[in-house]
N, C-alpha and C positions, 0 to 999 in steps of 0.2 A: 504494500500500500504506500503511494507517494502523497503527498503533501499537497498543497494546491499552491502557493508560492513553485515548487519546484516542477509542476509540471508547467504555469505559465512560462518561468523562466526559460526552462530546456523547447518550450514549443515554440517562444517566437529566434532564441537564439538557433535553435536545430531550423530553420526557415531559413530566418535572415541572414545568419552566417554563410552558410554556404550559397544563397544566392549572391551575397554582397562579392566572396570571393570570386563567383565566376563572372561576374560582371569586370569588376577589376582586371582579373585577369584578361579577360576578352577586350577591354581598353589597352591595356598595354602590350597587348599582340598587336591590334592592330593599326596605334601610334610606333611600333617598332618598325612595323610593314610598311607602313605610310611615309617614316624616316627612312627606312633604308631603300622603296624606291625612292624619296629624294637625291639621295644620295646617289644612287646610284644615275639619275635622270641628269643631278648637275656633273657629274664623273662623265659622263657620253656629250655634254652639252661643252663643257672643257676642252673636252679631247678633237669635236668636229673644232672647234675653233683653232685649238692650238695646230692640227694638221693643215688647215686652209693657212693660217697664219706663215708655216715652217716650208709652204709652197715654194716662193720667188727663191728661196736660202737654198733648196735640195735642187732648184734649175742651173744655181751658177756653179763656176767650176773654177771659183776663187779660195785661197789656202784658208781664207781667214771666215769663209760663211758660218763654219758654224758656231766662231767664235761669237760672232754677229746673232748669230740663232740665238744660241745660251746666254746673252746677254738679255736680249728682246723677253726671252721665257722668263726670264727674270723679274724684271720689271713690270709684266702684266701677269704674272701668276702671283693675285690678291688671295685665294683661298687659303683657308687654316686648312684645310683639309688634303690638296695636293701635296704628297712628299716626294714621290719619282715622277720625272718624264724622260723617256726614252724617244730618240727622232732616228731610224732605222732607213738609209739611203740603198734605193736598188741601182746597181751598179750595171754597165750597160750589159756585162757577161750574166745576168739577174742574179748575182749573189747580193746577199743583203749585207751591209755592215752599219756599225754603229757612225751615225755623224753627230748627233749634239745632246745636250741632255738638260737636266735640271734637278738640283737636290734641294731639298728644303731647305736647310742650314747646316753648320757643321758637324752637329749630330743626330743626324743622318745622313753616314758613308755610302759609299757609292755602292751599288749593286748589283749582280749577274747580268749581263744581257738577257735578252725572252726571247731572241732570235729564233730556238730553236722550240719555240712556246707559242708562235703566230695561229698556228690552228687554233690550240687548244682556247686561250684567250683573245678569240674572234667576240667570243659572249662574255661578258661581266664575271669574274669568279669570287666569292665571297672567302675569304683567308681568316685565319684568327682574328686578328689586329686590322686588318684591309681589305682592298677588294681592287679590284685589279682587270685590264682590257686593253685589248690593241686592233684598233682602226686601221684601216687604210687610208694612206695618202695620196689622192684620185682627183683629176682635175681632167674635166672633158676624156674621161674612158683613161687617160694615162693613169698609169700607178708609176708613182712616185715612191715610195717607200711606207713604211709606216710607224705608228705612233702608239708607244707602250706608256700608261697612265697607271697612276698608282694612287686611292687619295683613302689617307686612316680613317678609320672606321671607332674613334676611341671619344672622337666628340659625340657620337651616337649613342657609346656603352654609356658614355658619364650620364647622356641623357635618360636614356634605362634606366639604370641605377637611381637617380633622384626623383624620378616618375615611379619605381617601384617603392623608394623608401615612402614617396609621399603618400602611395596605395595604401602601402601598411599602417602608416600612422593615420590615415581614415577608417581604415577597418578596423584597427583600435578604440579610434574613436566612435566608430557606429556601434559597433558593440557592447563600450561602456552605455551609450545614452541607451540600447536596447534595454540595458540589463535595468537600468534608472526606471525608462518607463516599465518593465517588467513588474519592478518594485509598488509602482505608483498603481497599476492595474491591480496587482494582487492585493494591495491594500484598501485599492476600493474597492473589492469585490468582498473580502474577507472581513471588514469591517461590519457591512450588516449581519454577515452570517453567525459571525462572534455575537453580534445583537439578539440575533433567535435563538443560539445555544446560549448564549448564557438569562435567557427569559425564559428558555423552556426547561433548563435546570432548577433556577430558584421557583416556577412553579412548582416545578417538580417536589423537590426539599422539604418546603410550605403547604407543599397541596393545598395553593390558597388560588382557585380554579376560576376565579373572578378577576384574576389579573390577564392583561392583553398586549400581544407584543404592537410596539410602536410604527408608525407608517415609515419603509424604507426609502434610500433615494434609486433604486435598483428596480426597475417594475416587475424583472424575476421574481427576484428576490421578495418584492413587498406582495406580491401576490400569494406567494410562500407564506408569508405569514399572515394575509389573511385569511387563507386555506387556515391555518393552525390557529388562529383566533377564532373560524367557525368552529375546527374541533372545541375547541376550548369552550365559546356553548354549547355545546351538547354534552358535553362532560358537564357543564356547572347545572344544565338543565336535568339529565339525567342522576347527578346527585341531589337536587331540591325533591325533585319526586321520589327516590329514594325516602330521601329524610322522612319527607309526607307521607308515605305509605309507613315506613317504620313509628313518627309520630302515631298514627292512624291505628295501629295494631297496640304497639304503648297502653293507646286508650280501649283499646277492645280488654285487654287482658287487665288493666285496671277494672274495668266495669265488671267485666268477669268476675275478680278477684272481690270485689266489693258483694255481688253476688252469693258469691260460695261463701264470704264472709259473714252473710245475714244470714243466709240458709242454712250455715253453722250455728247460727246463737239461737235462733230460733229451734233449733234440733236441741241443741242442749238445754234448755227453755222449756222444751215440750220433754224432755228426759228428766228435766228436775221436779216438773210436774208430774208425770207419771211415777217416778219415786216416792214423792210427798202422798200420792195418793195409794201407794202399795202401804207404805206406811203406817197410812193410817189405816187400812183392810187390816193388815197385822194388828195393829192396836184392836181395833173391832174383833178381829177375830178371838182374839185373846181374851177379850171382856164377854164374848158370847162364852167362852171356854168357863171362864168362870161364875158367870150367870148360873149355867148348866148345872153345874158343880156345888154350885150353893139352892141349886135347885134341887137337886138331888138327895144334897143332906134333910134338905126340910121334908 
């Protein structure tokens, strides 16, 4: 048998909790998703530009172009998110090599070429840490070479992360105010019930059947108790007629007794008279006795 405090608490928390959690969760999938196509929509939006950009630099056939490249990459790659560009020149024999590139800062070293990765990172690849893709560099059907992008994935996580912590410290907080109103519910509910048991105990105690439980603010509940106030007359009406029927007998067996109590004195009455009267036969008899007697002698 559980309590009634403890079964509101566990019925709205066993509900709300686990809907609140999937709700949460189903937000922060799909702000994850939502971020990481951004990211990856502005990573493909980078990369068409920086290969249209690295065009006029992979035509000439000057020593210094791609110093000219790496510098230009420089200067317009504004993103926090960019850490590698790779600029991959086809050569007229169509071997590919490395022509210019761009590193974030100094710490982040320079890195493999993907030369031999161009297939596979045709499509976006999502990495631990990054995600990663190589275009082609195409102008009117020419291919030019192409263009290996790299851009971290770690402003994303942070964003997870304080979207997750913020989830949690809401679902703490739903939870506390659930359990609050839990509290607030079971106390109004419980409050007039406590009012009926403890009205229907001290009648009870008192067997004083003329008492009535008071109007609740619960129409359940108050209806409850005027259910139990009807009981309650018909209990005070069925003990009046009681009484009445037991006064009523009282007085049959009083009158009775009064009865049998005349009908006694009167018996002893007419016994004492009939005594009185053998009595005196005796005496009479006795004096005929001696009448006789003295009749006799003479």
């Amino acid at each position: 048998m559980t309590s009634s405090h403890r079964f509101i608490l566990t019925s709205i928390l066993g509900v709300a909790a686990p809907l609140l959690i999937i709700v949460l969760v189903s937000i922060i999938n799909i702000t994850e998703n939502q971020a990481k196509e951004q990211l990856e929509q502005s990573t493909s939006a980078w990369a068409k530009s920086l290969a249209k950009l690295s065009i006029p630099y992979l035509q000439q056939d000057e020593n210094n172009a791609h110093d000219q490249l790496k510098e230009q990459l420089t200067q317009l790659i504004t993103s926090p998110d960019i850490s590698y560009i790779h600029i991959y020149k086809k050569l007229k024999n169509n071997h590919i090599n490395y022509f210019s590139g761009f590193n974030k800062n100094a710490y982040f070293p320079s890195i493999p070429d993907k030369i031999t990765s161009i297939e596979l990172l045709s499509n976006i690849q999502h990495q631990q840490n990054y995600i990663e893709q190589i275009i082609k560099i195409e102008q009117n059907q020419v291919l030019y070479g192409y263009l290996y992008i790299q851009s971290s994935n770690k402003t994303l996580k942070r964003f997870i992360s304080k979207l997750t912590f913020i989830a949690i410290a809401f679902l703490i907080a739903s939870l506390l105010l659930l359990t609050m109103l839990a509290i607030i519910i079971n106390k109004k509910i419980n409050q007039p019930i406590t009012t009926i048991i403890e009205s229907v105990q001290t009648i009870s105690q008192k067997k004083d059947f003329s008492q009535r439980i008071a109007k609740l603010p619960l129409s359940e509940l108050d209806i409850l108790a005027r259910t139990i106030n009807i009981l309650l007359n018909r209990i005070e009406s069925h003990i009046v007629k009681q009484n009445e029927i037991h006064h009523q007998a009282l007085q049959k067996n009083n009158n009775l007794t009064e009865k049998v109590n005349a009908r006694t004195d009167a018996l002893k009455q007419s016994n004492q008279e009939l005594l009185s009267t053998l009595e005196k036969l005796h005496q009479f008899q006795g004096h005929l006795v001696e009448t006789e007697k003295m009749a006799s002698l003479g």
